[in-house]
Structure formats: C-alpha cells, structure tokens
N, C-alpha and C positions, 0 to 999 in steps of 0.2 A: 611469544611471551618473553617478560624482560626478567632476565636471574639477574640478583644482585650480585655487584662487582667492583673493582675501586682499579684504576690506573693512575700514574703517576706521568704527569705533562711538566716536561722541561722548555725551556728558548733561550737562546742564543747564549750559546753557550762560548760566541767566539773568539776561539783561539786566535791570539794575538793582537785585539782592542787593548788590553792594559797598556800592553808595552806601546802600541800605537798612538795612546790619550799618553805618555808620561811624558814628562820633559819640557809640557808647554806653559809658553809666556801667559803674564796676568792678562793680559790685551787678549790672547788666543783663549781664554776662561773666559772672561766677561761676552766674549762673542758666541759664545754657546751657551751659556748661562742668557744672553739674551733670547735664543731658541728655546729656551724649556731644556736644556740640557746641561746637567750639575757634571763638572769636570773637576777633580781634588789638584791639589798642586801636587807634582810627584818629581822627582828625578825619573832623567832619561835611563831606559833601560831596555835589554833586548829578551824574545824568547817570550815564552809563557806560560813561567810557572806559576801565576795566579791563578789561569785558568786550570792547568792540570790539577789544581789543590779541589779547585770548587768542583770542578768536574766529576771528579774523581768520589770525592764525597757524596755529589749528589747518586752515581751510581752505587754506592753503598749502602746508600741508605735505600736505593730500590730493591737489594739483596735482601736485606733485612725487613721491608713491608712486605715483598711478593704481593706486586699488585699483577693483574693479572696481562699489563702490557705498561711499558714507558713508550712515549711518544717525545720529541723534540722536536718542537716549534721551528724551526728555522734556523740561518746563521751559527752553524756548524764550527765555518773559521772566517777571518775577518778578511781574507783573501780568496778570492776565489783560485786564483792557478799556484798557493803555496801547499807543495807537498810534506813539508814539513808539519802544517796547521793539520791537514787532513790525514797523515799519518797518525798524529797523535789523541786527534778527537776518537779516529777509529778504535785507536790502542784500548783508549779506554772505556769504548763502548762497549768494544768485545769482554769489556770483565764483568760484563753485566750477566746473570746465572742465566744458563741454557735454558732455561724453564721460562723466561720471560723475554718475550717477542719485544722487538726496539725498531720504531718506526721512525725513521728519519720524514723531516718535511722543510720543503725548499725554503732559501731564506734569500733575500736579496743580494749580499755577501757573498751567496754561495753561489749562484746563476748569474752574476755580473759583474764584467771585472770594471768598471767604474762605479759598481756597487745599485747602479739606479735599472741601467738598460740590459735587459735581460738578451744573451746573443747565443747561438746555437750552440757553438762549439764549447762555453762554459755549461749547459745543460748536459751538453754530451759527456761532460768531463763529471758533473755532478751525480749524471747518472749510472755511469762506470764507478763512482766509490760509492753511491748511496744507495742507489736504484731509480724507480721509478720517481720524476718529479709531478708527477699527480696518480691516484692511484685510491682503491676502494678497501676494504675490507669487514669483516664482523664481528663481532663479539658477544655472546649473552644477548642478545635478541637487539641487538643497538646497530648500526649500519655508519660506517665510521668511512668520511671521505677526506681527502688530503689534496690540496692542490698547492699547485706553484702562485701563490699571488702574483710574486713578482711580474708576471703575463698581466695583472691585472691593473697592474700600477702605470707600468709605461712599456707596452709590449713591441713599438717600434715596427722591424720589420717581422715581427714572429705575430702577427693579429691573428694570421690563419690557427697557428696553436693556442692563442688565446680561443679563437672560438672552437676549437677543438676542448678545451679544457671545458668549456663553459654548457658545451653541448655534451662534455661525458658528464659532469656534473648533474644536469637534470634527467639522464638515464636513468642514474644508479636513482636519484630523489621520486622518479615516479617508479620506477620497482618495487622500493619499499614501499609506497603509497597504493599502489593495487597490492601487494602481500597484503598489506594489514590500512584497510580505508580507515580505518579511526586514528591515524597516526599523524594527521595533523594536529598539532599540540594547542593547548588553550590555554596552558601557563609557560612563563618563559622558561625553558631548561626540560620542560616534557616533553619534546619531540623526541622521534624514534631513530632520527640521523642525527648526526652529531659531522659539525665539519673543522677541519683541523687545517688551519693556515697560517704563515708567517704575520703577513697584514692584516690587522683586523678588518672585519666586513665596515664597522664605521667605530668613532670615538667616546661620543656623546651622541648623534641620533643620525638615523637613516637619511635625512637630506640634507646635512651635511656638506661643506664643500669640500673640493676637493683639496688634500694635506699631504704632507707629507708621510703622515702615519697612519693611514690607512687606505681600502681598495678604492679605488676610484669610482666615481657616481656613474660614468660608462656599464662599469661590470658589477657594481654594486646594486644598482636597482634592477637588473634578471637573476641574480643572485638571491635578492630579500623575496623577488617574488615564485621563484622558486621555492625559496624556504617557507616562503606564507601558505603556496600550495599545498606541500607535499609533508611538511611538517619537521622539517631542520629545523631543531628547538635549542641548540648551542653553536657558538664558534667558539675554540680557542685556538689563539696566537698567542703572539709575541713583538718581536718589534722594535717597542716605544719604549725597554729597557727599564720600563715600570709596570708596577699594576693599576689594574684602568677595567673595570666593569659596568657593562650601561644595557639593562632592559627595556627594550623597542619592541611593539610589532611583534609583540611573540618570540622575539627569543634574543637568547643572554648572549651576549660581547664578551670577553673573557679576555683582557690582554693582561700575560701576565710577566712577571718580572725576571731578570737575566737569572741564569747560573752564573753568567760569567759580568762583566765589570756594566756595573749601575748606572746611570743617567739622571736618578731623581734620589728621593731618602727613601724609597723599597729598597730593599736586602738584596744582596742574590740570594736567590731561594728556587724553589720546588712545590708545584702544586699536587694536592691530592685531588684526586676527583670520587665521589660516590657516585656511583649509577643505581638506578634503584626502578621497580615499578612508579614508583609515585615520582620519579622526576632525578633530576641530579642536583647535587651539594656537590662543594668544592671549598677546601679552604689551601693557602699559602703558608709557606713555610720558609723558614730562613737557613742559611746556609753558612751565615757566617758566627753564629753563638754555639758550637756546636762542639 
C-alpha cells in the first residue's frame, strides 16, 4: 500500500558549464541557438560559483521542505575526470540534513569524458564518488529504479552492461508486479515503479527518432514495454536543460530543468513531487527569484 510522500528531484546541476558557456563569440551563440540551445553573452570566466549559489540553495530549500528523499537527475559536473567539479558538488551535497537520503543518478558528463561515449574507467571513477551507476530502492510503497542512460544512448564497447542494466531493470519491474498484480497503471503517473534517468525515455512520443535528447529507440522500446507490462507509471530526468513533459502509453516523461545554467527561458529550479495513492503531481520551481 502507497503512504503518501513528497520528494524533491534535482538535474544537472553541472559544476562548471557557466564558466564553460562564458566568453563565447556571437557566431558560437547563433550555432547553438540553431540547436534549440539559448547561450546569453557573458564574459569569460573561471571556477563555478554560479553553480555553488544555485546548488547550494536548492539544497536548502530541501532542509526546509524535508521531503522524504532528494534525488539528482544526472550531470553532477561538467567534467567528468575534474576533481575540483566533484569535490565541490559533494561538499554541498553533504549539507543536505542527515534525515534525508540523496541519491545520485548518472549523467552523461559524468560517465564520459567526451561527454557522449560512456568508458569503463569513467563509470569506475563515478562510481568511487557516487556509488552505484544503476541501482533500485523503496519508499512508501513506490519502487524507485535509477539507471545509467548514458549506456542507453551510445554504449559503444560497454553493450554487455548496457544489457546487464536493461536486464536488472525488468527484475526489479516484475518483482513489483507479482508483489502487487494490480500495478500496472491505467493512468499516466499511477504506476507503482517510478524510474529515475538522466535521458528521458522519449521527447514528445514513444517512436520517436533517434536525438540527441533522449534514450534511444534500441533500448527505448524494451524499456516502454517493460513499463507497459509491469506498470512503471513515471520517468523523471534531466538532460535537455529544460522542462519538457509528454504523456504516452501510460506513462508521464518528466524532463525537468537545470539547477545549474539553462539552455531555454525555464529557470534553474527544483521539482517537487507528490506521491500519493491516487497517483503522482509534481510541480517546478525556480531557483533564481529567491
């Protein structure tokens, strides 16, 4: 049985994109503004104390709701082998109150150091400061799974862990689905699994092709139909540096917007989520009017 509960879902919160987007020419703007990507004009600058400001806020404000877990979406730091990025996200993870469990989840940035091809020895490295890059857990009667997209996107020479990730994935989805047969969901956001990825599962609809910003139609379609089985009635990610929600097939997309520097006119901000018997709500919040 589901007790109601609220958690607070962060993404990408990475340290070190401000200072990395500053400095560039009008030519280098217009060619990401041709992508779908809003770049401001900035002076060059190093370090990142944008991110420590937003960061840091948004874990305050988790102090003060006490929800009953914060999770972050992905892209931790904007580097994957800087000690400095991952020293400081840490710092300020750990200020987050002892009563409230902080689940890291892989992010592209953080599993690859060219940012796209995810390689062993960056997993190794993410999972020495993070933990586990896919991994299960529970809450109030909800069954809450995490994986590495990045495997799902372009997994290269690592496919075996891709389908290692994809075959723990429908473990854990028929577990809960023999505990409790009614748990495949009939409206979007009513399922009893909820799965928490960098990537969104898709954009705008399940067939899709393949983008840059989201999982790939490979591992996306045993993915949805896992989900259709078993009753994984949410994703939320991150990502796309925006917010971006789209109801398919039973269940809700959730890409939501940075803590750390923007890509579109969403805020950095922070989502709240409700859990409830009757389903999940979720609204966004900004970080920067604050």
């Amino acid at each position: 049985m589901t007790t109601d509960f609220s958690f607070m879902q962060l993404a990408d919160p990475q340290f070190g994109m401000f200072a990395g987007s500053s400095g560039k020419t009008d030519e280098e703007i217009a060619t990401f503004a041709e992508r779908g990507l809003l770049i401001g004009k900035t002076s060059k600058f190093e370090g990142f104390a944008p991110e420590t400001a937003l960061f840091t806020r948004a874990i305050e404000h988790a102090n003060r709701l006490k929800p009953a877990f914060v999770v972050v979406c992905g892209d931790m730091i904007n580097e994957s082998e800087n000690d400095d990025q991952i020293a400081e996200v840490k710092r300020i993870g750990a200020l987050l109150d002892d009563s409230i469990p902080l689940h890291w989840v892989a992010g592209n940035h953080d599993v690859a150091v060219d940012h796209t091809n995810p390689d062993q020895q960056s997993i190794d490295r993410y999972i020495d400061n993070f933990g586990p890059d896919y991994y299960a857990f529970s809450h109030g009667g909800v069954r809450f799974i995490a994986i590495n997209s990045t495997l799902f996107t372009s997994p290269g020479e690592l496919t075996d862990r891709a389908k290692a990730q994809l075959a723990f994935v429908e473990a854990e989805a028929i577990i809960v689905s023999n505990q409790n047969p009614y748990s495949k969901n009939e409206t979007p956001g009513a399922g009893r699994i909820v799965l928490f990825s960098h990537h969104p599962l898709f954009i705008n609809s399940p067939g899709e092709a393949d983008n840059p910003w989201s999982i790939t139609k490979q591992y996306r379609t045993p993915l949805l139909e896992i989900a259709a089985d078993h009753g994984i009635g949410a994703n939320f990610a991150g990502h796309w540096h925006r917010n971006n929600i789209a109801n398919k097939n039973g269940i809700e997309v959730v890409s939501s917007g940075p803590v750390g520097l923007p890509l579109w006119h969403d805020p950095s901000g922070h989502r709240v989520v409700n859990v409830t018997a009757g389903g999940i709500t979720h609204e966004y919040h900004s970080l920067e009017t604050d």
